[in-house]
N, C-alpha and C positions, 0 to 999 in steps of 0.2 A: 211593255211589250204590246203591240198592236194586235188584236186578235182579227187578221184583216181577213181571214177566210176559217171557217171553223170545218174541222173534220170529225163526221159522227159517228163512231165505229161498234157495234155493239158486238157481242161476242163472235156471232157467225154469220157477219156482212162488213159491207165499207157503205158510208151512206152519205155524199158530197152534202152539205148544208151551202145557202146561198152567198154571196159575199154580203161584207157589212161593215161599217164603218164604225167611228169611234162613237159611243153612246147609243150603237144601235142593238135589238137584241138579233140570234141569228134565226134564222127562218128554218128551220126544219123539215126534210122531208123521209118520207117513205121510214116512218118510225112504227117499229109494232109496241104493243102495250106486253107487259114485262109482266108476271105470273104473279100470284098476289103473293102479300108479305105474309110473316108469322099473324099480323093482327089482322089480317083478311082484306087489308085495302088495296088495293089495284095500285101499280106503279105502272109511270111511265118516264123514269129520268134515264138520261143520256149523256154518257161524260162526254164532251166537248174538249179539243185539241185543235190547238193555232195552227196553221200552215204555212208562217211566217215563221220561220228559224232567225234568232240573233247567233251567229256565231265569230268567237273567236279563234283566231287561231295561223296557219298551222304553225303548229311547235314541234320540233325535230324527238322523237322517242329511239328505246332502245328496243333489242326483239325480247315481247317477254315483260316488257320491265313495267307496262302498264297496274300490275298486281301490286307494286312498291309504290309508284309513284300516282298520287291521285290526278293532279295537273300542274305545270309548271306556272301556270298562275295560282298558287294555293303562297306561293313568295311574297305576295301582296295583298293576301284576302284570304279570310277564312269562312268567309259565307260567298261561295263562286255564283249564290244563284241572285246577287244582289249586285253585282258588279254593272254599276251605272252604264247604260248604254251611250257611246259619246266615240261620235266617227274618227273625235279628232286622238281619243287616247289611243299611245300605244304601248305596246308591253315587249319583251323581250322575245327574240326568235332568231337563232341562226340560219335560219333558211332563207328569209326573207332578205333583198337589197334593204342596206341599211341595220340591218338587223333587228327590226323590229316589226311586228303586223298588229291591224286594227280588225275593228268591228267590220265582219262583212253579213248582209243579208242572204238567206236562199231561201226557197219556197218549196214546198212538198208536193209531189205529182200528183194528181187524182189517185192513184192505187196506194197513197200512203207514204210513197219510197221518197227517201231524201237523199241528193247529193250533193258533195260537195266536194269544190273543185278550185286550184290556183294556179290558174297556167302563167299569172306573171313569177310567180316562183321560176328563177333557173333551174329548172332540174336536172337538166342532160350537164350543164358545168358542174353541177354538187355532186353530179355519178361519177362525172370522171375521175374525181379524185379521191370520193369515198365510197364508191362502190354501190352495189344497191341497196344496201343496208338506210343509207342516206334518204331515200325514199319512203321511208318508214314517218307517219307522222299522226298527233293528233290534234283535236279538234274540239273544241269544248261547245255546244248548242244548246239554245233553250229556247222553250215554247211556252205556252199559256195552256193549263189546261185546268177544265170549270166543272164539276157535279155539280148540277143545278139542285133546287133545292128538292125535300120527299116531300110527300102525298101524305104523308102521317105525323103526327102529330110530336114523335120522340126523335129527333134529330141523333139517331144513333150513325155508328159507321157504315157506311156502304162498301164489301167487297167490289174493287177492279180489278181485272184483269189487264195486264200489262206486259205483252209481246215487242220486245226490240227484238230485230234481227238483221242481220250481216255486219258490216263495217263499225260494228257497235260494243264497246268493253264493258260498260257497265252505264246505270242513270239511275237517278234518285228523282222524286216527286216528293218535292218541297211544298209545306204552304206559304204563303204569299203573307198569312195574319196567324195568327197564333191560334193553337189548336190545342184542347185540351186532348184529344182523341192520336196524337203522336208525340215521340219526345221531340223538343229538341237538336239534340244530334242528326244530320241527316243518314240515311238508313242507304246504301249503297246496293243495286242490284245488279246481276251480273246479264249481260245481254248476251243474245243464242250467236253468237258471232259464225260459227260454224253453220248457220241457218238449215240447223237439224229441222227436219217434219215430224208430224204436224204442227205449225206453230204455237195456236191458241193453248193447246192442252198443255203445251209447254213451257208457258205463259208463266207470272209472279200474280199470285194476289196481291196486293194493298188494300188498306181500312183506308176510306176516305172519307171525310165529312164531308154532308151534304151543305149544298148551297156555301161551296166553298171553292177558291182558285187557287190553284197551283202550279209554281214555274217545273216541267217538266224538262229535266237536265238530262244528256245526252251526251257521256264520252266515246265519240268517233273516232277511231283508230285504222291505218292503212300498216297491215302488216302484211309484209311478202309472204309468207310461209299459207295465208289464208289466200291472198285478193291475187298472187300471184305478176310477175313482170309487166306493168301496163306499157312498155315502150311500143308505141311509140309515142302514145299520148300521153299527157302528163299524171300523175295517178292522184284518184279522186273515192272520197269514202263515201260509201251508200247503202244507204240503213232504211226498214223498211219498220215502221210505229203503227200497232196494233193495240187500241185500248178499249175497250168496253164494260160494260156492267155487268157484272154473271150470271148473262140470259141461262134460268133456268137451275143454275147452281145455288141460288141464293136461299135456300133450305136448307136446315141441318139433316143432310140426307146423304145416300152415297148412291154412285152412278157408273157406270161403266164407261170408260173413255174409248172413242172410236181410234184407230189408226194407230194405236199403237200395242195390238195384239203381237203377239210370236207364235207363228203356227207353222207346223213342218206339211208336208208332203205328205201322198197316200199312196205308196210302191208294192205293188204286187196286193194290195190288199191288206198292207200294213202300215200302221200310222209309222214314219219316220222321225220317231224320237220320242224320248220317255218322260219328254215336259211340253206342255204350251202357257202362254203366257197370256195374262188379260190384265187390263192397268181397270183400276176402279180410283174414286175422286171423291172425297168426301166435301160437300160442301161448307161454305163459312159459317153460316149463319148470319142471321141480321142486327141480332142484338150482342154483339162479341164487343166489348169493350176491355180494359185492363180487369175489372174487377169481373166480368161476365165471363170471362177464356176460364177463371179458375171452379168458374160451376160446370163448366163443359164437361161432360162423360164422355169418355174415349167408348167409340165403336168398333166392336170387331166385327171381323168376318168370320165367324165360327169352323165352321164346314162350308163344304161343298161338295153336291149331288149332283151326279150326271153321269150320263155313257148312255150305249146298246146294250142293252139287255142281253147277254148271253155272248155277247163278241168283247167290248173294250167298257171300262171304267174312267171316269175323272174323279180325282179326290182332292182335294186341299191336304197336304202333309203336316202343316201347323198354323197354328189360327196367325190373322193377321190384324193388327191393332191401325186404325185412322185415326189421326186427328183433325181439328176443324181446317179444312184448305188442300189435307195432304191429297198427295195421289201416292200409289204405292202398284209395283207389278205384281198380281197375285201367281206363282210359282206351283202348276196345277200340272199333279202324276199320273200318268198315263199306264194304266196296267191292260194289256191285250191278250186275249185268250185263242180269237180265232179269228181267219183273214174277214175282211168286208167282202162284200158281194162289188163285182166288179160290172156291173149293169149301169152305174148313175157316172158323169163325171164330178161327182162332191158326192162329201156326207156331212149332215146336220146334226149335229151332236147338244142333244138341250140337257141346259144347264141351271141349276138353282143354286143362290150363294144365297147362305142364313146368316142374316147379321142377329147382334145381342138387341133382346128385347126393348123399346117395343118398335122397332126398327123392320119393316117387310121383307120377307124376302126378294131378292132381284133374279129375275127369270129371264136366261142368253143363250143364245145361241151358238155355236161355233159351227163354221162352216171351213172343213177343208178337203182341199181341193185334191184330185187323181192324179197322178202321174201317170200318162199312159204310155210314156216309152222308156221301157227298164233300162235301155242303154245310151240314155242320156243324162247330161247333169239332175239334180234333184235335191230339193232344198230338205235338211234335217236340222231336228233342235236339239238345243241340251243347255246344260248349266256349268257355268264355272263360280266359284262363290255366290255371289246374292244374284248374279246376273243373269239372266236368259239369252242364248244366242242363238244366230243361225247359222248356217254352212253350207254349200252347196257340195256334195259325194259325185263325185265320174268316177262311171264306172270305167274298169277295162275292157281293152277290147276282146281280149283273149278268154271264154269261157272255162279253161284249164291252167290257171294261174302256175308256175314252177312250184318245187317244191325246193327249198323253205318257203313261208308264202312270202310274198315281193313286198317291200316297203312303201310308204306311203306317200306321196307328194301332198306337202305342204305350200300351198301357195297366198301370199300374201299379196292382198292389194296394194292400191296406196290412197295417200291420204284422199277422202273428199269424194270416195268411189264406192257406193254404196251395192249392195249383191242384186240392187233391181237395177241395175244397169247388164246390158247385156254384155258389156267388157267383163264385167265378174263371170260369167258361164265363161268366156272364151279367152280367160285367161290363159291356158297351158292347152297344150294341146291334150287330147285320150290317150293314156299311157295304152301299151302294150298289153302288160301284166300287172300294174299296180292302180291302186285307186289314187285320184287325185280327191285333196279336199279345198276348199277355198273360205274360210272361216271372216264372217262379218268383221270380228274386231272390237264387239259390244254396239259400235258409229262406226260411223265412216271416217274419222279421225279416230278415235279409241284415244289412247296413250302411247302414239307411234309403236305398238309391238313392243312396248317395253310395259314392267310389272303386268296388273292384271289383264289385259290383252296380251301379253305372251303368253300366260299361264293360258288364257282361255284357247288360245292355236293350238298347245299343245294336247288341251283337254278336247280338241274335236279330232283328233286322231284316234283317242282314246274313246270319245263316242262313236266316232263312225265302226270302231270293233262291238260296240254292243248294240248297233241295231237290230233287233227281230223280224226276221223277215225280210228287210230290205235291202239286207245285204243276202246273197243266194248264197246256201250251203258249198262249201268248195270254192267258194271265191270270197272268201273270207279277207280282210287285210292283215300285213304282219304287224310286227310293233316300232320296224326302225323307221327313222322320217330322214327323208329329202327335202330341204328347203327351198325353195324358191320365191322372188317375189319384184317385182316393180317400184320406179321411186319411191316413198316412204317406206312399201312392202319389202324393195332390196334392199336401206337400210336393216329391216326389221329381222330378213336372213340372215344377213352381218351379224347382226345383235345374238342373236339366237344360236350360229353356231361357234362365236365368240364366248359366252357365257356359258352354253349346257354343249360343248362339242363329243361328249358322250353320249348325248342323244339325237345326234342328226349324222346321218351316213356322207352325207356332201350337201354344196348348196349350190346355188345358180342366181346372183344379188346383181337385180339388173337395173342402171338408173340412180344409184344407191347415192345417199349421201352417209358422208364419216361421222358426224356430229353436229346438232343442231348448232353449234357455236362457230361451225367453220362454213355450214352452208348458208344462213343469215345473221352474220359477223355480229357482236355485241359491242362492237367500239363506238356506235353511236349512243350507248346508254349512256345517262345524265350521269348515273353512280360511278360510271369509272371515272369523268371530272371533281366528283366532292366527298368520296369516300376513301380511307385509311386503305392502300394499296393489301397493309397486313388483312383484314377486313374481307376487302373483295377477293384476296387467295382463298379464303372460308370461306366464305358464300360458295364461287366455282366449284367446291370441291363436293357440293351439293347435284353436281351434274355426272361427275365422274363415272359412278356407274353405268351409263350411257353413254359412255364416249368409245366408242367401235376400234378407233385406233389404240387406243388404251389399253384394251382389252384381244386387238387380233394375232397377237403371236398366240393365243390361249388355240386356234385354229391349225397351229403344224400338225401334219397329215391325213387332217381331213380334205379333202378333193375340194373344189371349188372352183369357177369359172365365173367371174365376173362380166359382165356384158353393160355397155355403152354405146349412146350415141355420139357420133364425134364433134356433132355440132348439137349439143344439147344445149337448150337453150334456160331451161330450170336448172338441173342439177348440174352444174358445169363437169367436165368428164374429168377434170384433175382429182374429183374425190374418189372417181376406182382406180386411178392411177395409182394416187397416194395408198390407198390400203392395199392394194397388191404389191407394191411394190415394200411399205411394213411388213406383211406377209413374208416378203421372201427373204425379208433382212431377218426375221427370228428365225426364220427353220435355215438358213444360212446357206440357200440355194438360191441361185439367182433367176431361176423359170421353175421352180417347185408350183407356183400361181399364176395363171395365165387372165391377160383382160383380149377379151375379145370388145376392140374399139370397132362400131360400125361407122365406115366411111362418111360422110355427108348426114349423117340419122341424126332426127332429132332427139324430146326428151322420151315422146312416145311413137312406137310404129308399131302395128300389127305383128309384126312378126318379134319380137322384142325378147318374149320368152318362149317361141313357138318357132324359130328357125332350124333349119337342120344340124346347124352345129351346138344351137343349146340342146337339141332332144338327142344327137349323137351324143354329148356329154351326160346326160342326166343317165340314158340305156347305159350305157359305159359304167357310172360310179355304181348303179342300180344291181346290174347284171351282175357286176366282176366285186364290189368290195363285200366288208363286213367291218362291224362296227371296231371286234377286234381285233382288228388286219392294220388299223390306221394309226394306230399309236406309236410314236417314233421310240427311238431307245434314249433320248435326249429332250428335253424341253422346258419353257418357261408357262408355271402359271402365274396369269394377274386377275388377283381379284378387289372390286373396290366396296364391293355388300356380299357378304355370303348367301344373305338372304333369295339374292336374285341374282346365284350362278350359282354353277353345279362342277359337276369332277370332269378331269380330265386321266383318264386311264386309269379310273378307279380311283384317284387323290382328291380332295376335297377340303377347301380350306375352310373351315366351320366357323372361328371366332378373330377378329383381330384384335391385336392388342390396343393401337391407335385408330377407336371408329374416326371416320373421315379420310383415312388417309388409307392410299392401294396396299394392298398384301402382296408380296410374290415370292413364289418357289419355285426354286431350281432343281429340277427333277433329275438324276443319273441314274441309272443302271437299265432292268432288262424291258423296258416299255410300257408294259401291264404294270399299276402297282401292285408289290406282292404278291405278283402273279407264280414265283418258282421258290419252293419252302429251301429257308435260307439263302437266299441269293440277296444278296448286299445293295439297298441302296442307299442313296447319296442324297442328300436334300441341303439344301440350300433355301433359309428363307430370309424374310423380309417383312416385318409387323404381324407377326403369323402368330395367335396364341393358342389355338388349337384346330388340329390336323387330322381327316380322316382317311387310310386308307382302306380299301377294299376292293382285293383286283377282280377283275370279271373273268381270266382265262380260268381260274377252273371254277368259278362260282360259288367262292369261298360262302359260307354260311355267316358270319359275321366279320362287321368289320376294325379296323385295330385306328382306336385315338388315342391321338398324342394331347399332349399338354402342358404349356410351361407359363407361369404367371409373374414375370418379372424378373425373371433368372433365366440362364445362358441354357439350362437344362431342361432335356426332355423328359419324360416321363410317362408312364400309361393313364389314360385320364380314368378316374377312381369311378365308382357304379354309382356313386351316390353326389356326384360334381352335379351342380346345377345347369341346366341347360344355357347353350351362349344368348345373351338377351337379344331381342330383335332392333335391327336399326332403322335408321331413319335413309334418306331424310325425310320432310314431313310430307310427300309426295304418297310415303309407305303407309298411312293412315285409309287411304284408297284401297289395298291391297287385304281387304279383311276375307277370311273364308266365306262369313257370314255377314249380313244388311249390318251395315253401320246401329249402332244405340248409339243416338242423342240425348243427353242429358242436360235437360234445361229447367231451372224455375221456371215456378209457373205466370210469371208475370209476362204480360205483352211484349216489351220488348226484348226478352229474353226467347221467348216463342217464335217469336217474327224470325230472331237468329236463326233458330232452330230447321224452320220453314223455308228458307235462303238455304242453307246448307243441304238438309234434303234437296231441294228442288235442285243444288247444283250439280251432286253428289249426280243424280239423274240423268240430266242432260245432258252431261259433258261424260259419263259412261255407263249408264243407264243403272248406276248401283242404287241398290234397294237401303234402306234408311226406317229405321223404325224411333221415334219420339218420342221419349221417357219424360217424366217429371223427376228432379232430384229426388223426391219425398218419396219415392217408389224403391229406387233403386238402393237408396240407403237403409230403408227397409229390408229390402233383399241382403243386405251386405252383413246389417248385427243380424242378423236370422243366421247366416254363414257361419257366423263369428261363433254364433252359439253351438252350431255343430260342429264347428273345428273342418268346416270343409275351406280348402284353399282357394276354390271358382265357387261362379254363381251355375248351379247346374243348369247348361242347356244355350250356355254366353258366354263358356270359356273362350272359341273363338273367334269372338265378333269384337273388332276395333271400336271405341267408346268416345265421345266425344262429347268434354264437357265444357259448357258453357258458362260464362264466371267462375270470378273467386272464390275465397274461402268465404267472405264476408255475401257474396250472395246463393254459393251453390254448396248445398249441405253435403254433396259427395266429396268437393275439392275439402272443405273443410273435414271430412272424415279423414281423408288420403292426408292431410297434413295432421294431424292430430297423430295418426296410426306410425308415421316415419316412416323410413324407407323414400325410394324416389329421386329425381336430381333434385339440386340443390335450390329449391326453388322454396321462397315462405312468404305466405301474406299477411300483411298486418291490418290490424281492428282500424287501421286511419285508413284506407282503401289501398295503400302504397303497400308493394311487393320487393323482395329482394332478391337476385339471383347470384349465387354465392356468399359474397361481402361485397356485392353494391347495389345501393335501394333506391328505388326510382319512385318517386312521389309529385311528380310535377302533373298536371291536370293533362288530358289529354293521350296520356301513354299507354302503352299496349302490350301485351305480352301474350306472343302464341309458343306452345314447346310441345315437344314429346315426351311419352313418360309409358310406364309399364300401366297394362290395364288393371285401373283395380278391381273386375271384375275374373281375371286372370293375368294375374302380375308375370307369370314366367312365362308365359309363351305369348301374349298378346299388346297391341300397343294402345297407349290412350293418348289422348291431345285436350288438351287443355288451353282456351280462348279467355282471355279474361283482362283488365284491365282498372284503373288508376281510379277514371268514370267511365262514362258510358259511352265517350268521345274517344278515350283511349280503348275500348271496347271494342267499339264498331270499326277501328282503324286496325288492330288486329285482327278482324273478323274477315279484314278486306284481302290475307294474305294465306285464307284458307285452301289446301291445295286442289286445282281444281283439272291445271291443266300442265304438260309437259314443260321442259325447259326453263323453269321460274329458280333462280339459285338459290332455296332457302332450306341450310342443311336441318338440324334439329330443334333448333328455340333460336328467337329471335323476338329482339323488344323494340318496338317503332314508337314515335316521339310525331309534335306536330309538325316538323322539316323534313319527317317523310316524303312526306305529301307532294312535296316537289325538289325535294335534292336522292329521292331512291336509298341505295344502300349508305348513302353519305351523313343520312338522318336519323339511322338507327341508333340504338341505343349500345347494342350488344348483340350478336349474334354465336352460331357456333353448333358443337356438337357435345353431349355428356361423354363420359370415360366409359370403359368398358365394363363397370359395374354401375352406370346413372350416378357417376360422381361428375366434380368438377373438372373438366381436361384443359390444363394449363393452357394444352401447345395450339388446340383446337377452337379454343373459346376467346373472346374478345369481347372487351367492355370500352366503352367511349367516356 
C-alpha cells in the first residue's frame, strides 16, 4: 500500500501532512509537542494514516447480518488485511455484471471523510426486482497507518485513539511485522455507525508499538435503515477516520470528559430532576503491557462534594471503580431544599470528586442553565437502570387541570432525532389538560423503543410525577399514558401498547413500521442461501418479541388511530395499512381501527402528529376513556417473552413452557380478569406455564397464579415455587437494572475484551459497565458461600458478563464445578461441549446465556468464551449491541462464519424452561 498522502490527526485537530512519494518521509506540519511521559521525556510522535484506500468490494449484505458475517472474502483468506493487491483478481459478487468485482482505489477528503461509490453497478435493475433491501452492501478498505518511533528509550505501547464514524461496521489495526505487544488474532472494533457525538471521547483505545506500521482495515457497510433511500443516485458508504495519540490522556490519571454531561433545566427555581450526569476517563498509561495491566490498581471515585450551601446538594450514591482507558457516566443525586434565586440566567454548581489515594482530587464545575418561561417545553433528567436520561415536560395549557388529574402524552421520536433538534420541542402539539413528555431514548437511535428504552419512556412519565417544584402544585400529572410517536417512535407506540396495553389509555402510531424484517426485508442475507432452513426458523424466533404484528391483537379496545403519508417514501404506508387492518381481524370488527392515510404526504410533514384530527382524537380518547372502560368481554393474548410484556385486563402470562416460541390465551367471560367474585372464566391457552390474574375493577389486593409443568392441569402456583427464569434472547443481557459487571482475567487480551464491550455497551445505549477481575469476583462468591447467602449483596441485579472459559476465567470454572446452568461444560483441552456435542476444532466460539451467578434467580449472565483465542474473538464479534440481529439464547460460530453467516454456525438456539437442554428449540450442525 502506497502511503501517497499521509493524514495527521492528533486527538483534538485534523493536520493535512504534505504529499510524498515512495521512499520519501512525510513532511509534517503544524504539530504541538505532547505532555511529558511517566519518565519525564517530552514526546512528540504522531500516528500517520494513508489517504489512499485499497478497496474491495461491493459485495451484496443482508440487514443486520454484518454481526455474523465478518466478509464474504473471509471464503478465500483468513488474514483479509494481506490480500495481495492485483487489479486484475477478482472475487465473487452478485451485484456486479458478471458477477464478480476487483480492487478499486478511493482517496480521503481533507476532513478525513471517505467515500465510496459504484455507479457502474446496476442498481435501479437489482431494485426492480429485489427491492431496496438489494441496495444494502459492503466494502472491505485498508490503509497504512505508522506510530513513528518514541523519544524514550523503552519501546513500550503507545495508547490510540481510534474514532471510525458513519457508513462504518466495525476495523481492526493490524500490524504489518509481528509484535510481541498484540496477539495474533485480529481484535475487531465496532465503529460509531450511527455517528453519535462527540466523536473522539467516544473513540476505542489501542496499544500500539512504537515505530511500527499498520494496515488499518475498514468494514464499510450501506444499510438503509441508517444512510436512508439514496435514489436517485446510486448509494455510496461514507466513513469519516479519526486517529490520534491521547493528547493529554496519556497519564495514569482521570479527567472529566466534555460533551457528554446530562444536565436538566432550572424551572421556577428548581433543578428539574433528581440526577445529573458527568462522564469522567481514566487514562491508559504508558507502560501497560500484558504483564504491567496486572499491577494496575483500580481507581475509584470515592465521593463527591458539591452544591449551595443551604439550597441543593450533589452527592455520589456509590463509589465508582475506573480502570486503565475506561470512561464511566458518574450517576450524581440531586437533593434540593429551597428554590435558586431567580436573578442570574445559570447557576454554577462547584464540584470536587475524591479519587483513592494518592490520586488528586478533580475540581468541576456544573453550569445549568434557567428556564425562563414555565409554560414552555423544558428539559428534565432521571435514570432508568444504569442509564441517565433526558426528556423534554410540556406543560398544559390549562392552569386548572380536571379532576381526575388528565393523563400523560408520551411521545416518541424517531430514529436519528436527537432532543437538541427543534423537531423534538415540537413534536406534539400543548395539550389542553395534560402534560406531554418527549423522552430521548438513552440516543437517538436507543433500541427502537424496545427493552431498555421502553422501560426508560415509561420510567419518564413516572419522573415527570416526582419533579419538585417544577411541576406547580395542582397541576400535577396523572398516572395513565397516551402514546404517541413518529416513524421509529410510531413503530415504538405500536410496540408499547401491543405489549403493556394496560398501561396506555390510546395511541396515535404515525409513519410506523410493523417489523424491522418487513420494513428492510432480510432476503438478501447470505444465511438464508447456506443455512439449514430448520436453523434459520431458530434464529427468527429471536426477533419475535418485536414483531408488532405478532403481538397487535394484544391491542382490542384500546383506541388508536394510526396516521400516514400516502406517499411515504421511507416507511411505505402498507405497514399501517397491514396492522390496522390485523387490528380489526382480532377484535373481529371491520372499523373498530381507523388509518387516517394523508393524501399526497410524505414520510414527514409538520403537521403529522399535530393536525386537527390527530389532536381531536388524542382530546377524544383523553377526555372520555379509562383504562378500565377498554377491556372487551372477549380477547386474544400473545406473548412471545414475559419478560417484556405486561397484562391485559389484569391477566398476565408470567412463564412459558416452550422459551422461543409465542404463548397465547384465549380469554372468555366478563372483561376484567377476576373482576366479579365467582363469575366464571374461560381460558384457553397455548405454551402457557404459568398465569397471573389480578383484576383491577375492584383493586383486588392480591393477585391469583396458575400453574401446570407438563401436565393438561392447572393448579394454584404454591409460595415457595421458584421464580419463572429470565429469558433471552441475548439482546436481554442489555436490559440489566444496574451497570453491566464485566468479568475478565487479568491478562491483556482478555481486558481489551472487556474495554470493547464497555465501550460498546456505551455507545450504542449509553449503559454504564463496571470491570471486574475474575479473582475478585470469586472471591466474593466463596465469601457467599460461607454465609449461605444466595446473591452477592449489592449485585443481585446487575447482568454479569464473563469472559473465557473455565480453563481461563475462574468464575466460569467456579459456575461449572457448582452445577446447575444449561448444559454447557468445558474441558482441560480448551474444547467445550454443549449438550452431547463437543466442538474442539481451533477457531470456534461459543457466546450463551445462563442465570447470574451472582444472582441465579432473578438475573442473567452471558458467557463469551472459546476453543482459542481466534474462536474467542469470533464470539466476542456477536455480543449484542444493536436491534434486529437474530441471535436467540447461545450460539456456537466456527471459521465459515465469517462469510457463510448463520450457514456456518455450529449450533444455535434457546435452553428449556428450567436452562436444560430444549430438543424442539436447539440445533446442532
Amino acid at each position: 500500500m502506497a502511503l501517497a498522502l499521509l493524514l495527521t490527526i492528533p486527538f483534538d485537530s485534523i493536520v493535512i501532512s504534505s504529499t510524498v512519494g515512495h521512499g520519501q518521509q512525510p513532511l509534517e506540519v503544524g504539530l504541538d509537542r505532547l505532555s511529558s511521559s511517566a519518565h519525564g521525556a517530552a514526546r512528540d510522535l504522531r500516528v500517520e494514516i494513508g489517504t489512499s484506500w485499497e478497496a474491495l468490494g461491493p459485495f451484496p449484505t443482508g440487514t443486520r447480518e454484518q454481526t455474523l458475517i465478518l466478509s464474504p472474502l473471509s471464503a478465500f483468506t483468513d488474514d483479509l488485511a494481506s490480500i495481495p493487491y492485483n487489479t486484475s483478481t477478482r472475487f465473487p459478487s452478485s451485484l456486479a455484471d458478471g458477477g464478480s468485482v476487483g480492487w478499486t482505489m478511493f482517496e480521503s477528503e481533507e476532513d478525513g471523510w471517505v467515500e465510496t461509490s459504484y455507479p457502474a453497478v446496476r442498481w435501479a435493475e437489482l431494485r426492480a426486482t429485489e427491492g431496496w433491501s438489494v441496495l444494502q452492501h459492503t466494502v472491505l478498505l485498508r490503509t497504512s497507518l505508522r506510530v513513528p518511533p518514541s523519544s524514550t528509550s523503552r519501546a513500550v505501547p503507545v495508547p490510540v485513539r481510534v474514532s471510525i464514524t458513519g457508513s462504518a461496521h466495525s476495523f481492526a489495526v493490524v500490524p504489518t511485522t509481528s509484535s510481541t505487544h498484540l496477539p495474533p488474532p485480529i481484535e475487531w472494533h465496532t465503529a460509531n455507525i450511527y455517528s453519535y457525538t462527540p466523536t473522539l471521547p467516544l473513540a476505542h483505545t489501542l496499544l500500539l508499538a512504537p515505530k511500527q506500521t499498520y494496515t488499518l482495515l475498514v468494514q464499510a457497510v450501506y444499510e438503509i435503515r441508517v444512510t436512508g433511500d439514496p435514489a436517485p443516485r446510486p448509494p455510496a458508504c461514507r466513513f469519516r477516520v479519526e486517529v490520534g495519540e491521547e493528547h493529554g490522556w496519556t497519564r495514569d490519571e482521570v479527567k472529566v470528559v466534555g460533551g457528554l454531561e446530562v444536565l436538566p433545566e432550572v424551572v421556577e427555581g428548581w433543578v428539574a430532576g433528581e440526577v445529573v450526569g458527568l462522564a469522567v476517563r481514566r487514562g491508559m498509561g504508558w507502560e501497560i503491557g500484558e504483564e504491567a495491566w496486572e499491577e494496575k490498581v483500580d481507581i475509584w471515585v470515592e465521593r463527591v462534594e458539591g452544591g449551595i450551601e443551604g439550597i441543593l446538594r450533589v452527592e455520589l450514591p456509590r463509589i465508582v471503580r475506573l480502570r486503565p482507558s475506561q470512561m464511566r457516566q458518574l450517576v450524581l443525586r440531586i437533593s434540593q431544599t429551597l428554590p435558586l434565586p431567580l436573578s442570574d440566567r445559570a447557576v454554577t454548581i462547584p464540584l470536587t470528586l475524591h479519587l483513592t489515594h494518592p490520586h488528586p482530587p478533580i475540581h468541576q464545575n456544573l453550569t445549568l442553565h434557567f428556564h425562563t418561561h414555565s409554560d414552555t417545553p423544558f428539559l428534565f433528567t432521571y435514570s432508568s437502570g444504569s442509564t441517565l436520561h433526558t426528556a423534554f415536560a410540556i406543560p398544559p395549557v390549562s392552569a386548572s387541570p380536571p379532576s381526575p388529574r388528565s393523563p400523560v402524552l408520551l411521545a416518541l421520536h424517531g430514529a436519528g432525532v436527537s432532543l437538541s433538534y427543534p423537531a423534538a420541542r415540537e413534536l406534539v402539539n400543548r395539550q389542553q389538560h395534560s402534560w406531554a413528555v418527549v423522552p430521548d431514548g438513552g440516543t437517538s437511535w436507543g433500541y427502537d423503543w424496545h427493552g431498555p428504552t421502553q422501560r426508560a419512556a415509561f420510567d419518564a412519565v413516572s419522573a415527570l410525577g416526582r419533579l419538585q417544584g417544577s411541576v406547580p402544585q395542582g397541576r400535577e400529572p396523572g398516572r395513565e399514558t397516551f402514546v404517541v410517536g413518529h416513524s421509529n417512535g410510531g413503530q415504538g407506540a405500536w410496540h408499547m401498547v401491543a405489549h403493556f396495553p394496560d398501561l396506555v389509555l390510546g395511541a396515535l402510531p404515525a409513519s410506523a413500521y410493523s417489523k424491522i424484517q418487513s420494513y428492510v426485508p432480510y432476503h438478501m442475507s447470505r444465511s438464508f442461501r447456506t443455512a439449514d432452513p430448520a436453523l434459520t426458523g431458530i434464529l427468527h424466533t429471536a426477533l419475535a418479541a418485536h414483531d408488532i404484528d405478532l403481538h397487535v391483537g394484544n391491542v382490542a379496545g384500546v383506541p388508536i388511530l394510526a396516521v400516514h403519508g400516502g406517499e411515504d417514501e421511507n416507511v411505505p404506508v402498507w405497514h399501517s395499512r397491514e396492522l390496522v387492518g390485523l387490528a380489526n381481524a382480532w377484535s373481529g370488527s371491520t372499523d373498530a381501527y381507523k388509518l387516517h392515510e394523508v393524501p399526497h404526504a410524505p414520510h414527514y410533514f409538520p403537521t403529522v402528529l399535530r393536525s386537527a384530527r390527530a389532536q381531536s382524537f388524542i382530546d377524544s380518547v383523553i377526555l372520555s376513556r379509562t383504562l378500565s372502560a377498554q377491556v372487551p368481554e372477549s380477547y386474544t393474548l400473545t406473548v412471545a417473552s414475559p419478560d417484556e410484556s405486561g397484562s391485559k385486563g389484569g391477566m398476565r402470562v408470567l412463564e412459558v413452557q416452550v422459551p422461543g416460541r409465542i404463548a397465547r390465551v384465549r380469554f372468555e367471560g366478563a372483561g376484567d380478569a377476576a373482576a366479579d367474585e365467582g363469575a366464571a372464566l374461560r381460558l384457553r391457552t397455548s405454551n402457557v406455564r404459568r398465569i397471573e390474574l389480578n383484576g383491577r375493577a375492584k383493586e383486588a389486593a392480591g393477585a391469583l397464579v396458575f400453574y401446570r409443568n407438563g401436565t393438561t392441569e392447572w393448579s394454584f402456583a404454591a409460595d415457595d415455587l421458584p421464580p419463572p427464569r429470565p429469558l433471552g434472547p441475548l439482546l436481554r443481557i442489555l436490559s440489566s437494572p444496574g451497570p453491566l459487571l464485566i468479568v475478565a482475567p487479568p491478562l491483556e487480551r482478555y481486558t481489551s475484551a472487556a474495554r470493547r464491550v464497555a465501550h460498546d455497551a456505551f455507545l450504542f445505549g449509553r449503559i454504564d459497565a463496571d470491570i471486574v477481575s475474575d479473582d475478585e469476583v470469586l472471591g466474593r462468591l466463596l465469601l457467599a458461600a460461607e454465609r449461605g447467602e444466595e446473591a452477592l449483596e449489592g449485585l443481585q441485579e446487575r447482568a454479569v458478563v464473563l469472559l473465557g472459559g473455565a480453563a481461563e476465567n475462574v468464575v466460569v470454572d467456579w459456575v461449572q464445578k457448582s452445577g446447575g446452568g444449561p448444559p454447557v461444560h468445558f474441558h482441560e483441552s480448551g474444547a467445550f461441549s454443549v449438550h452431547d456435542s463437543l466442538f474442539d476444532l481451533p477457531g470456534t466460539g461459543l457466546i450463551y446465556l445462563h442465570p447470574s451467578p451472582l444472582s441465579p434467580l432473578s438475573s442473567l449472565g452471558l458467557t463469551i468464551a472459546g476453543t482459542d483465542f481466534a474462536g474467542f474473538e469470533r464470539a466476542l464479534r456477536l455480543f449484542p449491541v444493536r436491534t434486529g440481529v437474530p441471535l436467540p439464547e447461545w450460539a456456537v460460530v466456527r471459521p465459515e462464519t465469517d462469510w457463510m453467516g448463520a450457514g456456518g454456525l455450529g449450533g444455535a438456539g434457546w435452553w428449556d424452561a428450567e436452562w436444560g437442554w430444549s430438543g424442539g428449540m436447539g440445533w446442532v450442525g
